[in-house]
C-alpha positions, 0 to 999 in steps of 0.5 A: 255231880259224879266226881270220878277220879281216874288213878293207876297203880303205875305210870303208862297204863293209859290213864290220862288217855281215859279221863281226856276221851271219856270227859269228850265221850260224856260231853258228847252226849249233852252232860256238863263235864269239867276235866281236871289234871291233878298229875301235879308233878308232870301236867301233861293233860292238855297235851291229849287235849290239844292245847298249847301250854296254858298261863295259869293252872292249879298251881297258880291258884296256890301261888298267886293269891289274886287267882281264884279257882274259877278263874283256872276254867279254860273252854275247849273245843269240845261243847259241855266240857271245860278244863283245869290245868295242872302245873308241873313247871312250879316247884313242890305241886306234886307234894301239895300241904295238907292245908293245900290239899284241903282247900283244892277238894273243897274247891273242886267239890263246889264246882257246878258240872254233872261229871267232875273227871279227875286225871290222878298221878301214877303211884300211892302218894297220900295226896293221890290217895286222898284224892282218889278217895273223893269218890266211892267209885273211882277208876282204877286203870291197868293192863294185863301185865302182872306189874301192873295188876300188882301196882293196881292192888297195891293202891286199892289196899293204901286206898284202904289203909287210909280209910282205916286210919281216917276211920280210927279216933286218935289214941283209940287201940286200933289206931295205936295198933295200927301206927305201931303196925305200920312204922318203918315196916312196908304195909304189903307184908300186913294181912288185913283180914287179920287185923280187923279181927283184932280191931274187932275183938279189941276195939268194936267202936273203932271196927264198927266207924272203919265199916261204916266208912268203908261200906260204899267204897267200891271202886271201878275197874278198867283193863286197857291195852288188851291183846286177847279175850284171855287177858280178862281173866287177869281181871278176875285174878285181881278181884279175888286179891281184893276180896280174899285180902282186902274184903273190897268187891271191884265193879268191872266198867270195862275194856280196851284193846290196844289201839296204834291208832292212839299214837298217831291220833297224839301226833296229830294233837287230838284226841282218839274219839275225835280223830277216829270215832268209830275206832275200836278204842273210841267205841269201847270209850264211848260204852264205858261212857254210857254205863257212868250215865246209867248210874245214877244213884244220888247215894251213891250205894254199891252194887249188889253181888249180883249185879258186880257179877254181871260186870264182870261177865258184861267185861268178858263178852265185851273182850270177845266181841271187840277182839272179833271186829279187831281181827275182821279189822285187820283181813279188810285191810289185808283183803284191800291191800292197805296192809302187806303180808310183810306189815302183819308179819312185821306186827307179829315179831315185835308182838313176841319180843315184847311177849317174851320181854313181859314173860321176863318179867313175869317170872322175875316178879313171880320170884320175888313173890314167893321170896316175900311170901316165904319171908310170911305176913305180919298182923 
């Protein structure tokens, strides 16, 4: 079973966008798919899917000790594909206990499907991280804006922070090193590179278990709402972040151009790749499908350097090719008359408000940086 858990830096990337269409796209072609929505603290998954409120989801697996996790499995409409509910409306879910939260992975792990997609809550919480790293190859979902590149970092290195303490044997130097570290002061300001060589100078037992752990952890990237070829290149950006000060090589699997389709596709409580299939943002679904069916390797061993390489490149033409139909998209339907001149110009005007709010903010979060990086990084 593929256990593929989708998570974002911060809320509103399209996250649980991807995991209800890409779930539908794997179940499409003939492989047993279960979705789960561990967004314990706002459940909403069923809502893309379509379905009215569930009676029981996973926290009344917790609360009601005559419900079994199977019992939580509702068909959809969909062949091949089931669903977990989460719950929202049940108080302390979004805070499961370690015991809680152990039991839930094993349960989740003990499920008889070839793709497990698991929709994460947004942020860096212990439990998400935990279970982001159920997987060597989970999906990290962002967009081209700088905060939310930034948040995608940020949770790729908690991600390895806590491969690092998990590695580390209790009382060992690294790990006391690493406490000491890490107490009341924010883990963004330590430079990891740094760190290992420390824990490689003075404790090589604790660096060699952190290695061993960390050598099949390479997660996938997946940049959503594009508006231009150019945005890959942000994608880039972020790859070199994580190499230069994680030591973490990124596979790119793929990219999405913002789509108002989706929008009515929810108002009509479907989802996209059902309410329009051959739409841009179905299609771009759809090949990020195929590629998780072409891999297909039981150990789950990371790519090389050169087929990594390949992704990224693979992503960039992508970008091209699906910006070209965009753009022939839109002269079909001014050439129709479906679209006015005035639609486009008033597409146009709310396009540069919002380029100019995110520019904004950009240069607002670029002063920070530098701020931050004046203040210098601890080791």
């Amino acid at each position: 079973m593929q256990i593929i858990p989708i998570a974002s830096g911060k809320g509103g990337v399209g996250k649980s966008l991807l995991a209800a269409n890409l779930a539908i796209a794997l179940a499409q072609n003939g492989k047993k798919v279960i979705l789960a929505d561990l967004d314990l603290g706002g459940s909403n998954l069923h809502l893309i899917l379509g379905l009215r409120s569930l009676p029981q989801g996973i926290g009344t697996f917790f609360t009601t000790s005559s419900v079994k996790f199977k019992d939580l499995l509702v068909k959809t409409d969909v062949p091949n594909l089931l669903f977990i509910p989460g719950d929202s409306e049940i108080p302390g879910m979004a805070n499961l206990k370690p015991a809680q939260k152990r039991s839930l992975i094993t349960e989740l792990k003990s499920l008889d499907a070839e793709f497990l997609i698991i929709d994460l809550g947004a942020g860096t919480g212990s439990n998400t991280i935990d279970l982001f790293l159920m997987s060597s190859h989970g999906i990290i979902v962002t967009t081209p804006t700088l905060t939310s590149t930034l948040n995608a970092y940020f949770f790729l290195k908690n991600s390895i922070f806590r491969i690092l303490d998990t590695s580390f044997k209790k009382g060992s130097w690294a790990s006391n090193h690493l406490k000491m570290l890490t107490t009341g002061a924010s883990i963004q300001k330590i430079y990891v590179p740094r760190f290992l060589d420390l824990v490689k100078k003075e404790d090589p037992e604790s660096y060699q278990a952190y290695r061993a752990h960390v050598e099949y952890f390479q997660p996938r990237l997946v940049f959503n709402m594009l508006e231009d070829p150019k945005d890959v290149e942000k994608a880039a950006k972020v790859r070199r972040s994580t190499k230069e000060y994680l030591g973490l090589d990124l596979e790119h699997l793929g990219v999405i151009f913002r789509d108002e389709l989706q929008d009515i596709a929810l108002g009509s409580r479907l989802p996209i790749i059902l309410y329009k299939p051959q739409s841009l943002l179905s299609q771009a679904i759809y090949r990020i499908a195929d590629k998780l069916i072409q891999f297909d390797r039981a150990d789950e061993a990371p790519l090389d350097i050169e087929a990594l390489e390949e992704t990224h490149q693979v992503a960039a033409m992508e970008a091209e090719i699906d910006f070209e139909a965009k753009i022939a998209y839109i002269e079909d339907l001014l050439n129709t008359g479906a679209l006015s001149i005035g639609d486009l110009v008033e597409t146009i005007k709310t396009q540069q408000l919002e380029m100019t709010k995110l520019r904004n903010e950009n240069n607002l979060l670029k002063s920070k940086i530098v701020k931050a990086i004046n203040g210098g990084f601890t080791f």
